[in-house]
N, C-alpha and C positions, 0 to 999 in steps of 0.2 A: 504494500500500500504506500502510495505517495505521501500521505497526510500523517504518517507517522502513529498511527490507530491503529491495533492488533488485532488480529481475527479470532476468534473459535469458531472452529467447524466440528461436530461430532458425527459422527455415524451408526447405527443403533440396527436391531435386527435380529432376528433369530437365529438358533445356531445353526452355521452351512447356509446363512444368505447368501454369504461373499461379500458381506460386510469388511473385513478384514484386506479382502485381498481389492478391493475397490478403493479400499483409503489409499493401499500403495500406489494402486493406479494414479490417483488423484495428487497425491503428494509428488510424484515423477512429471506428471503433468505442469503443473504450476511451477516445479524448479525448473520444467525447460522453456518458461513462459517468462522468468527472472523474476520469479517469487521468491521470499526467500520461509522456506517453509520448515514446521517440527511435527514429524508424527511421531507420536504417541501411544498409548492404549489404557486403560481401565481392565480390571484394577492390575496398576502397576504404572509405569512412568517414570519412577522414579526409585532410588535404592531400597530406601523404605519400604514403599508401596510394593514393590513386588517383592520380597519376601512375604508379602500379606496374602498378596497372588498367591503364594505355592500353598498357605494353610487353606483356602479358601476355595481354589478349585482342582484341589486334589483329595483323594480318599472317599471314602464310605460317604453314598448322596446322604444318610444321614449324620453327617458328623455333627454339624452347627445345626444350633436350632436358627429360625429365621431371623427371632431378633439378635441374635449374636452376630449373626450372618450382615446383618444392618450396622452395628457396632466397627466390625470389622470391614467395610467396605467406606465407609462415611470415615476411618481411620484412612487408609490409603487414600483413599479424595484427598482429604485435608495435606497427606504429607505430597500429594502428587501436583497439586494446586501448588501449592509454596514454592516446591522444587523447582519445577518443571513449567507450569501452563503461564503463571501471570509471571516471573520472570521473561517471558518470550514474548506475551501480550505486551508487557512494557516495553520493549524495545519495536514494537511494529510489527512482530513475524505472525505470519499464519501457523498457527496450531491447529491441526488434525490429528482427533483422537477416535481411538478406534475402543466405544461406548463410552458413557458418561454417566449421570446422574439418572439417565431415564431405563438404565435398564435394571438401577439399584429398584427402581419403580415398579419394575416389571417380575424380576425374578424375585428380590426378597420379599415387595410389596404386595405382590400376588399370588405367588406361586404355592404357597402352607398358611394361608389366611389372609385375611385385609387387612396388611401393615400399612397402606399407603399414605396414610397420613402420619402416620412415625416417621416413616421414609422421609417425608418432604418437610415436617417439622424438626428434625437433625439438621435436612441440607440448608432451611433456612439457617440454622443455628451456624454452622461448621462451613459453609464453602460461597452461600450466598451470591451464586452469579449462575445462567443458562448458559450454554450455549449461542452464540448470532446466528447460527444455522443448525440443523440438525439434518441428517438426510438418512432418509430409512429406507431401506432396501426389503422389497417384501419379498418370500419366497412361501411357494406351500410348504406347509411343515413336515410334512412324510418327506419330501424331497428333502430339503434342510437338515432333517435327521440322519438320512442315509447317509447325505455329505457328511456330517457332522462325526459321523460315529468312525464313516470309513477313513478317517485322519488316524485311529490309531495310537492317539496320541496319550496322555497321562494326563491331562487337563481335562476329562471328563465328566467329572461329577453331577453336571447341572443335566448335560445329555443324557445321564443314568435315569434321570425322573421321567422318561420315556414320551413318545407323540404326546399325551394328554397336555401334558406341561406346556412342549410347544407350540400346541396348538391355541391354547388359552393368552399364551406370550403373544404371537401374534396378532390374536384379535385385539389383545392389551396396547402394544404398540399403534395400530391402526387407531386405536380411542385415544392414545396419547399426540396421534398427529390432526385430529380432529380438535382437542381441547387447546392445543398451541399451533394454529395453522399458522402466525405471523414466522417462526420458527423454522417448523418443518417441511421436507418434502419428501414424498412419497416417489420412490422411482423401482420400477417393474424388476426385480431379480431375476426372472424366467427366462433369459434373452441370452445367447451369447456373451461372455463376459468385455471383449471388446466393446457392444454396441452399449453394455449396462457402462461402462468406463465413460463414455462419448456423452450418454446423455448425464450422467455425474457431474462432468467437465461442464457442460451445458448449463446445467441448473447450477452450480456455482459460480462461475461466470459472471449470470446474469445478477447473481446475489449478491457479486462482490461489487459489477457495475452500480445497482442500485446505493451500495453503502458508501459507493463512494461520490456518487451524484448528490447522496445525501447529506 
């Protein structure tokens, strides 16, 4: 940005949208455009924070109960915030982070009861700032899953709570871009992942045009 104003851009979604692999798209994008960009991710960011990562999405889907689960992620915000995002917002850079606050919203707020307003009375308390953009990548969830699961990885825990979860995540998400449309956008995961890249690029563009006209 010319004006010397930092961005946040978040990206949110189900497991195996391609959420993840679209920030990198986008973050590649903008550095060949002379952006000068920080990706990121939730939870983790920072040294702190991802030590937090490894107790929180590793082991038994029962380890943490929800509100501990809420305790421990609104810790990592707070140390990843500090660290990492408004550090880089002060100096002008675009930060893209791959989730944010809205899927604290979604997986611990909904996922084993209606925490959501704990959830959002913490973030007020401890981090106090959105996103300027959010972009949410929808994908059907059975799809989503199979990606998710066929990664193989050791970060699983949350994919252990099986379709029902994701499926509930998702509707969650589409209600949370309905209650913040000034925020969010909604863009189709089902696509090739080039053409999902393109219109990414697209929709931030225009968002960044806007914020700076503005």
């Amino acid at each position: 940005m010319t004006d010397g104003r930092g961005v946040f851009l978040s990206f949110e979604g189900i497991d195996g949208s391609g959420k993840s692999t679209q920030a990198r798209h986008l973050a590649e994008s903008l550095r060949a455009l002379g952006r000068d960009v920080v990706l990121t991710r939730e939870p983790g960011g920072s040294p702190g924070a991802e030590e937090i990562r490894r107790l929180v999405l590793e082991g038994d889907p029962d380890r943490w109960s929800a509100e501990t689960e809420i305790l421990l992620f609104t810790a990592a915000r707070r140390d990843h915030l500090e660290r990492t995002i408004q550090p880089a917002l002060d100096a002008g850079r675009i930060v893209i982070c791959d989730r944010f606050a809205d899927s604290t919203r979604m997986y611990q707020g909904l996922s084993r009861g209606d925490l959501r307003a704990l959830v959002d009375q913490l973030h007020r308390l401890m981090i106090g700032r959105e996103p300027d953009l959010t972009v949410l990548i929808d994908m059907d969830p059975d799809v989503g899953l199979a990606r998710a699961k066929g990664r193989q990885g050791t970060e699983e825990r949350f994919e252990d709570f099986g379709p029902d979860l994701q499926r509930r995540m998702r509707a969650g998400f589409l209600a949370l871009a309905g209650e913040f449309p000034a925020r969010f956008r909604v863009i189709d995961g089902a696509r090739p992942v080039a053409e999902v890249a393109a219109a990414v690029l697209q929709t931030v563009q225009a968002a960044l045009a806007e914020r700076a006209d503005g």
